[in-house]
C-alpha positions as CSV (number, residue, x, y, z in Angstrom):
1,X,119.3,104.2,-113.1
2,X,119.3,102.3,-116.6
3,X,118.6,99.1,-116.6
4,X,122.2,98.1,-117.9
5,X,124.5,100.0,-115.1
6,X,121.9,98.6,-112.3
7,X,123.2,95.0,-113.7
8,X,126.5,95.5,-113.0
9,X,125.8,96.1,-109.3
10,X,126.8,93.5,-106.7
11,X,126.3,93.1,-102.9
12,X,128.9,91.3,-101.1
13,X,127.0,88.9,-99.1
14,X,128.2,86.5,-95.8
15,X,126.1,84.4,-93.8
16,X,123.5,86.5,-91.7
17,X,125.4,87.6,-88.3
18,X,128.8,87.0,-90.0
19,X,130.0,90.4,-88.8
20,X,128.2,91.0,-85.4
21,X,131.9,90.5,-83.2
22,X,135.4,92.2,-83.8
23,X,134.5,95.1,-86.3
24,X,132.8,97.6,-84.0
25,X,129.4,97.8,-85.5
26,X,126.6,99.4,-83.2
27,X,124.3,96.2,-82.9
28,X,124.1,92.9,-84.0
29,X,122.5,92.7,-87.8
30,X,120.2,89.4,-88.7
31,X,119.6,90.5,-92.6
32,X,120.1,87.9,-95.0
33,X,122.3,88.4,-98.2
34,X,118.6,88.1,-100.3
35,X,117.1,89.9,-97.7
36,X,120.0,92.9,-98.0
37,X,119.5,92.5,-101.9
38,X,115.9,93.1,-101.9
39,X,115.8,96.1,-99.5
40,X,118.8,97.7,-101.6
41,X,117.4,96.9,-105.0
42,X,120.8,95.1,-106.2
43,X,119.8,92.5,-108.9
44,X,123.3,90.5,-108.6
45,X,125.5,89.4,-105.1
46,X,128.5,87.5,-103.7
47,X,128.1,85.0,-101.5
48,X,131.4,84.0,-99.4
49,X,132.2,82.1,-96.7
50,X,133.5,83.9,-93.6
51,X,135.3,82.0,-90.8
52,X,134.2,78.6,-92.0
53,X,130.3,79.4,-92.4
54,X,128.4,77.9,-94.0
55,X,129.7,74.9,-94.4
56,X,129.1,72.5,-97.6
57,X,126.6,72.0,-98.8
58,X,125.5,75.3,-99.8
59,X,122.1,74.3,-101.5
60,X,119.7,75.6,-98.3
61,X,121.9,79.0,-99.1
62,X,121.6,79.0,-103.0
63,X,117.8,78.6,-103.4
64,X,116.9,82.0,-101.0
65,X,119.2,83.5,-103.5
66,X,117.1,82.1,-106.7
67,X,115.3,85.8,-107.2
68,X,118.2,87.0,-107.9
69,X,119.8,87.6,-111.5
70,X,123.7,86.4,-111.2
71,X,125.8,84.8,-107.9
72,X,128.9,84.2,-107.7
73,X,129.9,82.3,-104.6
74,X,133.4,81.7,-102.8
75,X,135.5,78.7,-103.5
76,X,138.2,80.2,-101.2
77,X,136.7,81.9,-98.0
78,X,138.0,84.9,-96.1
79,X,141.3,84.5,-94.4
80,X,139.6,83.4,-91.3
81,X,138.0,80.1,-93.5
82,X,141.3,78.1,-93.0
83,X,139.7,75.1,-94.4
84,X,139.9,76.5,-97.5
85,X,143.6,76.6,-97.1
86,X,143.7,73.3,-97.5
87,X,140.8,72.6,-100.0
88,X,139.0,74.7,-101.9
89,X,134.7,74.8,-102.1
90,X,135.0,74.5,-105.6
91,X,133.5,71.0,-106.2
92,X,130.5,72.6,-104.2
93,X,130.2,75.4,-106.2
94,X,130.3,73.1,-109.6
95,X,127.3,71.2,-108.1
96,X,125.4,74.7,-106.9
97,X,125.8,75.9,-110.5
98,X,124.1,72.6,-111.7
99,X,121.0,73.0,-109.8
100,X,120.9,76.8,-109.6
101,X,121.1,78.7,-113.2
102,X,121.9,81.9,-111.5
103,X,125.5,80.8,-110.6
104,X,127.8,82.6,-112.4
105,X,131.0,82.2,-111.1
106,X,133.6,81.3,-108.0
107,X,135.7,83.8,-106.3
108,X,138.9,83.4,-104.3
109,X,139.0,85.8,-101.1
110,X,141.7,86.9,-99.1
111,X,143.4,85.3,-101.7
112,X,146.8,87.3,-101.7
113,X,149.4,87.8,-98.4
114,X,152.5,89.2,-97.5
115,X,155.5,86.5,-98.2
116,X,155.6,83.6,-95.9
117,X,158.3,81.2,-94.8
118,X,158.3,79.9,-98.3
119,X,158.1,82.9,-100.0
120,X,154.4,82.3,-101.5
121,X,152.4,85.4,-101.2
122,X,149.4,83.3,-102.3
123,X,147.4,80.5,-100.6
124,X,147.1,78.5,-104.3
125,X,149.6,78.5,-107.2
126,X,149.1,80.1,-110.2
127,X,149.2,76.4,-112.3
128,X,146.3,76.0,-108.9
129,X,144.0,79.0,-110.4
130,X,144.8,77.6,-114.0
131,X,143.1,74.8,-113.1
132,X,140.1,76.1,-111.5
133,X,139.2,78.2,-114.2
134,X,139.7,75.2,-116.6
135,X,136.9,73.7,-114.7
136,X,134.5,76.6,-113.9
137,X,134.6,77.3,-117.7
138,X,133.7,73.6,-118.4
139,X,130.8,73.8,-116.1
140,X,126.8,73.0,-116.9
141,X,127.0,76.5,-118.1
142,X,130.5,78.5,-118.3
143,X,130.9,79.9,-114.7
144,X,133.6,83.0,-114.3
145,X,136.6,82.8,-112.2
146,X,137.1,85.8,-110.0
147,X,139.8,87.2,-106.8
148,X,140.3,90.1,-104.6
149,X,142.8,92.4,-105.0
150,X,143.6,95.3,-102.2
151,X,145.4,98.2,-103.0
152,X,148.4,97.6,-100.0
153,X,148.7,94.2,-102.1
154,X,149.9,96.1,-105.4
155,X,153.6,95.7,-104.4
156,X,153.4,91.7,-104.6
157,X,153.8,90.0,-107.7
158,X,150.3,89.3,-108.1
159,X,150.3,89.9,-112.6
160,X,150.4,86.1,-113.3
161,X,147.8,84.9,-110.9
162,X,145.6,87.8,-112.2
163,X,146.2,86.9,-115.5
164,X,144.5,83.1,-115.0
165,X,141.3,84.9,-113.3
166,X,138.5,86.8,-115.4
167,X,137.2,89.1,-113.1
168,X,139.6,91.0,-110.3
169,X,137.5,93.2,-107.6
170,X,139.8,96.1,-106.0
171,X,139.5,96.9,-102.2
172,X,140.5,100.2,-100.5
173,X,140.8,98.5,-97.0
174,X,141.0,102.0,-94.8
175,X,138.6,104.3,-95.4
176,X,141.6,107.3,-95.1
177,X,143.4,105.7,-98.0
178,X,140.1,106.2,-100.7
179,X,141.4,109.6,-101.3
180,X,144.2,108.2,-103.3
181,X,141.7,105.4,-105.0
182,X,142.5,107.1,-108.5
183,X,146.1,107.0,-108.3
184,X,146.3,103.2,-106.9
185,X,143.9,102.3,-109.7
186,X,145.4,103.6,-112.1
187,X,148.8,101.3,-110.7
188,X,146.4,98.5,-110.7
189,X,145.5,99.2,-114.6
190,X,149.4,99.1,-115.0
191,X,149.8,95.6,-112.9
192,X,146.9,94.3,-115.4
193,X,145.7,95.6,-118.2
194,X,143.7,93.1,-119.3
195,X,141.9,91.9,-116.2
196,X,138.0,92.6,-116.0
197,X,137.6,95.0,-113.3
198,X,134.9,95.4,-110.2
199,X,135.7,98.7,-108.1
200,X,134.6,97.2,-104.2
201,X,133.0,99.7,-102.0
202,X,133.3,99.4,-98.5
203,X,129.9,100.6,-96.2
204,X,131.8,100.5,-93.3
205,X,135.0,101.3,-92.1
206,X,136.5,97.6,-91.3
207,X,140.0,99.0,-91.4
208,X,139.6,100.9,-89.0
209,X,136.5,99.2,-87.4
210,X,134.6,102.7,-87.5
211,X,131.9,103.8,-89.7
212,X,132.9,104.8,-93.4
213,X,132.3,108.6,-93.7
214,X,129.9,109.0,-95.7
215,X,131.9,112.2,-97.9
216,X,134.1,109.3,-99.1
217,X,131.6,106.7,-99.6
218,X,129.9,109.6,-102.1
219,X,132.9,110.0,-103.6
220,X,134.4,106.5,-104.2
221,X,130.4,105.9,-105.2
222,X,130.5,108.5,-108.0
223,X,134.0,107.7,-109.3
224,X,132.7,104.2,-109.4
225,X,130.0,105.3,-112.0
226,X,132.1,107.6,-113.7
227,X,134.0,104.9,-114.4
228,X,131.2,102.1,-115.3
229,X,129.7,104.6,-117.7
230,X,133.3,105.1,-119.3
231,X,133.9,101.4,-119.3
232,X,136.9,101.4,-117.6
233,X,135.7,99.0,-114.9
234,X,132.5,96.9,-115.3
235,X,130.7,96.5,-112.2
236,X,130.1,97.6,-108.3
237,X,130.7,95.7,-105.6
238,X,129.2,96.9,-101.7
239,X,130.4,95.3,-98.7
240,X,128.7,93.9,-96.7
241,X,125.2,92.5,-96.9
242,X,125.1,92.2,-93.2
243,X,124.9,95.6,-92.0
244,X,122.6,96.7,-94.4
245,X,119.6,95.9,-91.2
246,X,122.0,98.6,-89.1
247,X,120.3,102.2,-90.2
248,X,124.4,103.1,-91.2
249,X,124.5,106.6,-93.1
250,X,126.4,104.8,-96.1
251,X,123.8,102.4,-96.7
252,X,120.5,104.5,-96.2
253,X,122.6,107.0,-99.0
254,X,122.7,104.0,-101.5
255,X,119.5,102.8,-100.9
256,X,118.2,106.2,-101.9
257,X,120.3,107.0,-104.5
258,X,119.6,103.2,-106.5
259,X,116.0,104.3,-105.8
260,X,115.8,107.6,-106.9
261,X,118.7,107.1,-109.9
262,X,117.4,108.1,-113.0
């Protein structure tokens, strides 16, 4: 693989252990999101906060990710982080990116929902993501404001908040759903044209709590590059770095395939 496309690879990384109850793995996994890097040979990942860990501050976190080229770490958490329903870890991640050159941006999980009592279907405003941006941009060096977007999340009036974010990663959240990944992409291209794109690739099945077939993986894997080489998205994500200690089909593929990539 070219130095260039290997670039624009990401892990998505949690706090070793993160994922070891409720999503049906076979065993508990102890890897590290540097650790899970390294063995992978990913040169950039995402660090975000799932239910509530770690807590601020994140500088014991940050500096085992120094050998590696770009992070972008959560100011919003997974849905299960509810104190960032109340306060975002941006002012933590401002301070990260002082002391750590590597940070490169903040990214807002979980970030859109089904309408509740007040009709929001997002846990900040869009004048909310205006201003973090404002102050990402204004940071020790210009950090990068990104957000996840699934694809049962297209029917929400999501084009305004995605509009104040540079960089939008798209989820297929059931494995039996990638088969239509081209189709809902191309929806998402309609929804925001001018949004910087990162496809997300699952290595296991969470939606279903199963492992991800490793046909489809392939194939969402290879449509990924297709695309990366067209430039119609600009990067890779894989999710997650904690199962990458679990000998799962998905993740032995990729490890061999970045390895053996011309």
């Amino acid at each position: 693989m070219t130095p260039d496309l290997l670039d624009r690879l990401w892990l998505w990384g949690h706090e070793a252990g993160s994922l070891n109850q409720d999503w049906g793995l076979p065993r508990p996994s102890r890897i590290t999101v540097a650790e899970a890097a390294l063995t992978l040979g990913i040169p950039n990942a995402l660090m975000v906060v799932y239910g509530g860990k770690p807590e601020p501050p994140f500088d014991r976190h940050a500096r085992a990710m120094l050998p590696l080229r770009r992070v972008v770490w959560s100011i919003v958490g997974d849905s299960s982080s509810t104190r960032n329903d109340q306060a975002t870890d941006l002012d933590e991640v401002l301070a990260l990116a002082g002391a750590h050159p590597n940070i490169a941006g903040g990214i807002l999980d979980d970030f859109f929902h089904e309408p509740d009592t007040q009709g929001a279907t997002a846990r900040y405003s869009v004048a909310d993501l205006a201003g973090f941006r404002r102050r990402l941009h204004a940071a020790a060096h210009p950090l990068e404001l990104w957000v996840v977007l699934y694809t049962h999340q297209l029917h929400l009036p999501v084009a305004e908040a995605l509009a104040q974010c540079d960089v939008t990663t798209f989820w297929t959240w059931k494995a039996r759903d990638l088969p239509q990944l081209e189709a809902n992409f191309t929806r998402f291209e309609a929804v925001a044209p001018d949004v910087r794109k990162v496809l997300g690739c699952y290595l296991w099945d969470y939606g279903e709590k199963q492992p991800m077939p490793l046909e489809l993986f392939q194939q969402q894997y290879q449509l990924g590059m297709e695309w990366l080489r067209s430039g119609r998205i600009e990067g890779i994500v894989f999710l997650a770095s904690c199962v990458c200690d679990l000998g799962l089909d998905t993740v032995e593929w990729l490890r061999a395939q970045l390895a053996s990539a011309p």
